[in-house]
Structures are given as structure tokens and as C-alpha cells.
C-alpha positions as CSV (number, residue, x, y, z in Angstrom):
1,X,-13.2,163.8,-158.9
2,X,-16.3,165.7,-156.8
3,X,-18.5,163.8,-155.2
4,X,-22.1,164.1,-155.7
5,X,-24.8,164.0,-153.5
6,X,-28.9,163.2,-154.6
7,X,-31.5,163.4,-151.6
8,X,-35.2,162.3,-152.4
9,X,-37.6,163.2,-149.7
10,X,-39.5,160.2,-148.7
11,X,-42.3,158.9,-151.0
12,X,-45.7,161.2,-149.6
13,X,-43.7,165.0,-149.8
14,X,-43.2,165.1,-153.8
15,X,-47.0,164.9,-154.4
16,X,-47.6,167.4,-151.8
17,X,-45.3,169.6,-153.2
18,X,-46.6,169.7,-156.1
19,X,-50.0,170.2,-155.1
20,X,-49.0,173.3,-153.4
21,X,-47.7,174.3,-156.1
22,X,-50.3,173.9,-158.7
23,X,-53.0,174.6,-156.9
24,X,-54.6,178.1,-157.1
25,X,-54.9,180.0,-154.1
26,X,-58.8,180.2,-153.0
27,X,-60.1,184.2,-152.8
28,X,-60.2,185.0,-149.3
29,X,-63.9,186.1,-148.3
30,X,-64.4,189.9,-147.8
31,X,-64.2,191.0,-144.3
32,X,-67.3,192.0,-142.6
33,X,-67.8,195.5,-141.8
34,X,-66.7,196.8,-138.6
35,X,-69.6,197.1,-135.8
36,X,-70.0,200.0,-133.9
37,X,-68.0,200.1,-130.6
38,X,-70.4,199.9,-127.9
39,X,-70.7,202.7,-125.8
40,X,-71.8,203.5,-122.1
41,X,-74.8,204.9,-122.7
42,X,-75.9,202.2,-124.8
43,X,-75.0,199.5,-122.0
44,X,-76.8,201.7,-119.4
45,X,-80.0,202.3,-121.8
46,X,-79.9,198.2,-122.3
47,X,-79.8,196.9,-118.9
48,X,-82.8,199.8,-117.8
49,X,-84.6,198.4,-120.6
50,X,-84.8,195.2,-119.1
51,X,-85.2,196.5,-115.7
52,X,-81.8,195.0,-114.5
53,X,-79.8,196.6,-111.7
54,X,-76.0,197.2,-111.9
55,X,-75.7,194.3,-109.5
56,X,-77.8,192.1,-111.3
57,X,-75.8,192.9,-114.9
58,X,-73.0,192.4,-112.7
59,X,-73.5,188.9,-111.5
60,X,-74.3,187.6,-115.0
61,X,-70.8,189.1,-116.0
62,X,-68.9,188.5,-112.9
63,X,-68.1,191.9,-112.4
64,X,-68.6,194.3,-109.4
65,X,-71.9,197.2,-109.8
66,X,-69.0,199.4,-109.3
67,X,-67.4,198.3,-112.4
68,X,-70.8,198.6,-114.4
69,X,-70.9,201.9,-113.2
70,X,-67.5,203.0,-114.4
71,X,-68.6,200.9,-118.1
72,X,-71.8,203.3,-118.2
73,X,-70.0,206.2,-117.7
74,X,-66.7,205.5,-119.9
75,X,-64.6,205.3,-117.0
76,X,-63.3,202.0,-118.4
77,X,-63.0,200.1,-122.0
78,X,-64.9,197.5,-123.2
79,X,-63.0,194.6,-123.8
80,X,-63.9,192.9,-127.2
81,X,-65.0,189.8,-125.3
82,X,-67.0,191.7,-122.5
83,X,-68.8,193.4,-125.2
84,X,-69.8,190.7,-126.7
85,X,-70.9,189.3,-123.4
86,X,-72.9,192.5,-123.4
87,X,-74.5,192.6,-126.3
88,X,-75.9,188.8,-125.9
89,X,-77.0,189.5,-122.4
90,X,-78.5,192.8,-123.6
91,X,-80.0,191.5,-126.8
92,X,-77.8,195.3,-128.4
93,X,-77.4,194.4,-132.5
């Protein structure tokens, strides 16, 4: 004689399986096009365009002038979040 052994899952998991599985998986929407990483020169033409000092692009960022500095001149990366933080402040597309 073998035993035999019948689990139902409790009453709400059944229809949620089987909505997974009937269910047609939605198209993912197309990935927008990469933007341009921004360079030094384009932060340093920015902030002279609106007549903002190192220091003063600084303070809005938290950062030192002498870290704008090293930015301009690609002494150090953008971070995706500082460049975003750039472009706003810098109205840069």
C-alpha cells in the first residue's frame, strides 16, 4: 500500500496562477536613446553663460570650486546624478 499525498494551496493562489499564466506578457516600451555624456566644457560654457562663479555652481551642488574646477577640466567623472543636477541647474538639454 503507498500512501498518497494531495496539497491544495489555499483558496486565492489557483486564480492567480492561472492568471499568470494566461495572460500575455505586455511589450516592453522601447528604450530611449542614450543622451550625450556631458562634458567639461559644456559645464564650464553653462555656468559662464549665466554668469555664475565656480563657487556659486558649487554651493547649489554642495561641492568645493575646486571640484568644479577639476569637473571643467575632466579631472573627475560626472556622476549620473550630479549630471543631472547639472543639467537642471544649467538649463544643458
Amino acid at each position: 500500500f503507498q500512501p498518497k499525498l494531495t496539497i491544495k494551496p489555499p483558496h486565492p493562489i489557483p486564480p492567480l496562477l492561472t492568471k499568470l499564466t494566461t495572460e500575455p506578457k505586455k511589450p516592453k516600451p522601447p528604450a530611449l536613446p542614450p543622451r550625450e555624456e556631458l562634458t567639461g566644457e559644456q559645464i564650464k560654457q553653462g555656468r559662464e553663460a549665466i554668469g555664475w562663479s565656480r563657487k556659486q555652481l558649487g554651493g547649489f551642488l554642495d561641492l568645493s570650486a575646486d571640484y568644479i574646477d577639476k569637473l571643467e577640466r575632466g579631472d573627475r567623472l560626472v556622476t549620473p546624478e550630479l549630471e543631472a543636477k547639472i543639467r537642471k541647474l544649467l538649463k544643458l538639454a
